[in-house]
N, C-alpha and C positions, 0 to 999 in steps of 0.2 A: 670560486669563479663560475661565472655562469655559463655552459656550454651549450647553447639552443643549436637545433637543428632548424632548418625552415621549411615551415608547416607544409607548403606547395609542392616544393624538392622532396622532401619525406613519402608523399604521397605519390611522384609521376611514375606515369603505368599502373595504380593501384585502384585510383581513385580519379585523381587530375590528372589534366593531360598538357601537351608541351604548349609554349609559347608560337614558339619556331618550329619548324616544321618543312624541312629539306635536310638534303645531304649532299655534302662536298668534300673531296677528298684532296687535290693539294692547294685548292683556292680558297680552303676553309677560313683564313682570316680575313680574307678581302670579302668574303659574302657576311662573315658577322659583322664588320666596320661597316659595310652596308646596312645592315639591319640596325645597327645602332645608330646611322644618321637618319634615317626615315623615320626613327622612334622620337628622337629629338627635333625635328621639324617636325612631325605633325604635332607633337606637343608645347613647342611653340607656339605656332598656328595657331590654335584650338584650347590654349592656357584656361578659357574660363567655359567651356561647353561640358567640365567636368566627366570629360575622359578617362574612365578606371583604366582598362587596358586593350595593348595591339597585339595581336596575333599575325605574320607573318607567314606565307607560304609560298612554295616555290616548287610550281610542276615541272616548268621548262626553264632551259636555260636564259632565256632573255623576255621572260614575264614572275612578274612577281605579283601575288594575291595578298590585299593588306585588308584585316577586316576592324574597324574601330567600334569597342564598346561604352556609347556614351550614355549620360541621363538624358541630354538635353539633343536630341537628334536636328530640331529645328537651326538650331544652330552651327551644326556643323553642316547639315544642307546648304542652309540659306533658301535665299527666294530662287524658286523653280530651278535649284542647283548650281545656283552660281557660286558658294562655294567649296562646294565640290571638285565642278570642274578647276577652278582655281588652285587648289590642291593639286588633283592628281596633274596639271600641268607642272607643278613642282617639283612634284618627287619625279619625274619619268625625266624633269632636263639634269636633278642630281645624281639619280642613277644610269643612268642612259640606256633605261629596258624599259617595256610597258608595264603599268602599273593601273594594277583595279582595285577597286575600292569598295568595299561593304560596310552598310553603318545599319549596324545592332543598337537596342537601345535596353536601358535597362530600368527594369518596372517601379522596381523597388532600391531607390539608391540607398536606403537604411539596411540594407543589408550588402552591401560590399564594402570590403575592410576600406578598401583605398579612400573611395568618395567618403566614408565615416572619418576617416584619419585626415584627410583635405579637410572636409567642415569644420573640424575643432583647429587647425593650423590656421585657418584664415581668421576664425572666432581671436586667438591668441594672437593673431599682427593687427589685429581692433583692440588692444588691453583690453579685451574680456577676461574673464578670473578665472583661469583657466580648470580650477573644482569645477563651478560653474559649466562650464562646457563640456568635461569630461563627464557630468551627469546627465545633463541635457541629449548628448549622445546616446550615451546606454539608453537612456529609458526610452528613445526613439527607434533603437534599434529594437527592444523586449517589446514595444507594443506593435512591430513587424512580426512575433512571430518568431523570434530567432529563439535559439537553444538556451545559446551563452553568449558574453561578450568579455575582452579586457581589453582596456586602454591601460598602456602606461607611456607615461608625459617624462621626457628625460630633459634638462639644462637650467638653464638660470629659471627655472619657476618663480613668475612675481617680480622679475629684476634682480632677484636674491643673487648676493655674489659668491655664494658657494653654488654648485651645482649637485640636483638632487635629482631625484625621480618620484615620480608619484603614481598611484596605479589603483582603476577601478576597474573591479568585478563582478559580473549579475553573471546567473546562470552557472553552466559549466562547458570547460574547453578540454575535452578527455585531447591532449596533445600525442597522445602515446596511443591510439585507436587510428588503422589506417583506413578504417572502414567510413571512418566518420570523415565529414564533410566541413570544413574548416578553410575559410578565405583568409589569408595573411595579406594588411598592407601595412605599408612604410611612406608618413610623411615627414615633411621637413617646413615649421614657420619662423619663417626670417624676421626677427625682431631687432629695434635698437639697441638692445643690449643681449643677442648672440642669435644661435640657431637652437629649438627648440625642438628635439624631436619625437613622432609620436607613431608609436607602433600600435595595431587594430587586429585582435582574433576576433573571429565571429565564428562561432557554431551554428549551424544552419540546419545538423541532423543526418543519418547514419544512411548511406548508399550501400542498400543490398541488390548483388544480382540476382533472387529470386523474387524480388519487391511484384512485380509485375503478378508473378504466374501467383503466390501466394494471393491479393488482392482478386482474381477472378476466381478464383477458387473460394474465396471467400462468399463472394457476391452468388455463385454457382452454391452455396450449402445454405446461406439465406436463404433463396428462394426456394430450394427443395423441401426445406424446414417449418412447418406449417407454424404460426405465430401462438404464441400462449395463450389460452384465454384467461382474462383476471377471474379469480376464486371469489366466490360470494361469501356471506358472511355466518351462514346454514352450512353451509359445506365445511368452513374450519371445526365446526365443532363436530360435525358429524363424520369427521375425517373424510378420508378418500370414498370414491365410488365404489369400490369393488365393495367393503365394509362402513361405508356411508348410514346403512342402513340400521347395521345391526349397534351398531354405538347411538345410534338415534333412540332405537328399541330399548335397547339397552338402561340409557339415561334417562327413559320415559317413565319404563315399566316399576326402578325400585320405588321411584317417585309416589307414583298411584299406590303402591302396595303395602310402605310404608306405614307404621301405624302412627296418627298422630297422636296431638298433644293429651287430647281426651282421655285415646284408649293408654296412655304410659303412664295418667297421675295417676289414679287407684291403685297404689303401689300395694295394697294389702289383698286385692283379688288375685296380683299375678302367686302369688306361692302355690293356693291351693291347684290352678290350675295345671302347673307340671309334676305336681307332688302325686296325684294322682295317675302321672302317664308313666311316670318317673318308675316308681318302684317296678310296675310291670313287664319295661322292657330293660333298663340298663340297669338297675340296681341289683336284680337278681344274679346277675354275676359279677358285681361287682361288692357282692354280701360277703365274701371271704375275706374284703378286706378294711383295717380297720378304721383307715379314712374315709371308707363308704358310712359306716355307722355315726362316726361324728358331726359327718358334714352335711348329710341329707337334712331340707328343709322339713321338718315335720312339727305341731306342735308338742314340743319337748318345752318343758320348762327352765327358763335361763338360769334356775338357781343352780341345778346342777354342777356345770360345767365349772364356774368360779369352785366350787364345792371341790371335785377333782384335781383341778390344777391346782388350788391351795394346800390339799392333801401330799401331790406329789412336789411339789415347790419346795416345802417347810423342810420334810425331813432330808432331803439333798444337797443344799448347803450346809446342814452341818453333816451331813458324813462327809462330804469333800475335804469341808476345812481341814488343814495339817493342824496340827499340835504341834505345839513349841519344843524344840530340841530338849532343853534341859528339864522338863517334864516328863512322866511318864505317862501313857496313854490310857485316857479313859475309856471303860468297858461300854462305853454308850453305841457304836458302831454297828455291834451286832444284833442290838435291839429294837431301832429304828430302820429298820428294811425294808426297800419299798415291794419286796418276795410276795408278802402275804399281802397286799393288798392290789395285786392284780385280779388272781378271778374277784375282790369285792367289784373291784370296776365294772368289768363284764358283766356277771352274772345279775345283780338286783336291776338296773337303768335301765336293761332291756326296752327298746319300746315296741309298741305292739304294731306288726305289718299288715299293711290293710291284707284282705284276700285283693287273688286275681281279679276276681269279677266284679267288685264292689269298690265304690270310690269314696269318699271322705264324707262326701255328704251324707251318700245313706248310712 
């Protein structure tokens, strides 16, 4: 079962405020039956001026302040207030107190639940299809500017003789936020085949008490706020100002210094040229060790090297290899030792170190 609270009641004192507006203490029912017959002759009266709602106030005891919020003000006027005055000579001979009258008008009738929930009722006692007008509503209400919106349509929908409900929604109706600003109305279209009724949320958007001071504050850090200037398209690359510069320099200088394509093909002048700086500064301490000796560029002859690793390659897999268990082990082990053939490495392939002072050419 569905428990709703109503949205307006939910909110009075928070957000919305009362209808009625006095206080009485033992004549409390005679002054509501009063307000509730003023409520129903003006809306009598006034059936098509599309009246949302009356607000009723009571300063003194024999004046009462009635203020009516309609779309259509013309009409509840009349010509140069003729119905007006017409009016309030009504309600002052059924109340028997002086009675003033205020007419407010309202800008925008796409956004009050009531006048929305009237239009689609009158739309439905025209067999309009009543989809049809439940749609035509929303999207009249969403291009106002609203939050959210739900209709839902409760009776014979269509004539149908079971009774249903049917329910459109755009936007969103946070029901449960008291902060939020939410119009509830309730109408009623009287059809040939029953009464059709149609309930209207409309989200209008969130009522804060600092709305105000937060907004000049805002406008106040605007203007203290000097505005950005757009970034060129020299400037992204050369990053910020402070270092604008030196990333400019930067990106200039390996450019120009770079060696091109010219000086990188003669691939067989670059050797000599480090081979000679080479031995004089880093090779010399780096002569102790024996990946200096193999890997210096110098003309050494390539047969060598195959020559060596062949030498130490061959006899190593077989002294690795195991021997078969049930065999006994051949004496080959001790005679294939790569022992004795270390100083031959060293000692003979020596190659010859330039002197200090002299480079390759001479």
């Amino acid at each position: 079962m569905g428990q709703k609270v109503h949205p307006i009641g939910f909110r009075l004192g928070v957000v919305k405020g009362w209808q009625y507006r006095w206080y009485a203490e033992r004549d409390y029912k005679d002054v509501y039956a009063e307000d509730d017959l003023i409520r129903q002759s003006i809306n009598k009266e006034l059936f098509n001026a599309s009246v949302s709602r009356i607000e009723i106030e009571r300063a003194a005891a024999n004046q009462v302040s009635v203020t009516i919020y309609t779309a259509k003000p013309g009409i509840v006027i009349g010509k140069s207030g003729e119905k007006v005055d017409k009016l309030r000579a009504m309600l002052e001979a059924k109340t028997k107190k002086r009675v003033r009258l205020n007419i407010m008008e309202i800008r925008q009738p796409e956004l009050d639940a009531y006048l929305v929930g009237r239009s689609v009722a009158e739309q439905l006692e025209k067999r309009v299809s009543f989809r049809r007008a439940m749609k035509q509503a929303v999207q009249k209400t969403m291009r106002a500017n609203a939050k959210g919106i739900r209709i839902i349509c409760g009776g014979r929908l269509g004539g149908a003789e079971i009774a249903r409900s049917e329910k459109e929604v755009e936007g969103k109706i946070p029901l449960h936020t008291l902060r939020a600003d939410i119009d509830y109305g309730l109408a009623e279209a009287h059809t040939t085949f029953g009464v059709i009724g149609i309930k209207v949320w409309i989200y209008k958007g969130d009522i804060l008490p600092s709305k105000r001071r937060e907004a000049i504050e805002g406008q106040q850090e605007a203007a203290v706020q000097p505005p950005f200037a757009p970034r060129e398209g020299g400037d992204r690359r050369g990053g910020d100002r402070r270092r604008g510069g030196e990333r400019g320099e930067r990106g200039q200088r390996p450019q120009g210094d770079r060696p091109q394509g010219g000086d990188r093909g003669p691939r067989g002048e670059r050797p000599p040229r480090p081979q000679g700086e080479r031995p004089a500064r880093p090779q010399g301490e780096r002569s102790g060790r024996p990946q200096g000796e193999r890997t210096p560029r110098q003309p050494r002859p390539q047969g060598e090297r195959p020559a060596r690793a062949q030498g130490e390659r061959a006899p190593r897999p077989k002294a690795e290899q195991p021997a078969p268990a049930g065999e006994p082990q051949e004496p080959q082990a001790p005679t294939v030792q790569p022992v004795p053939q270390v100083p031959e490495e060293t000692t003979p392939p020596t190659p010859p170190t330039p002197e200090p002072g002299t480079t390759q050419s001479e």
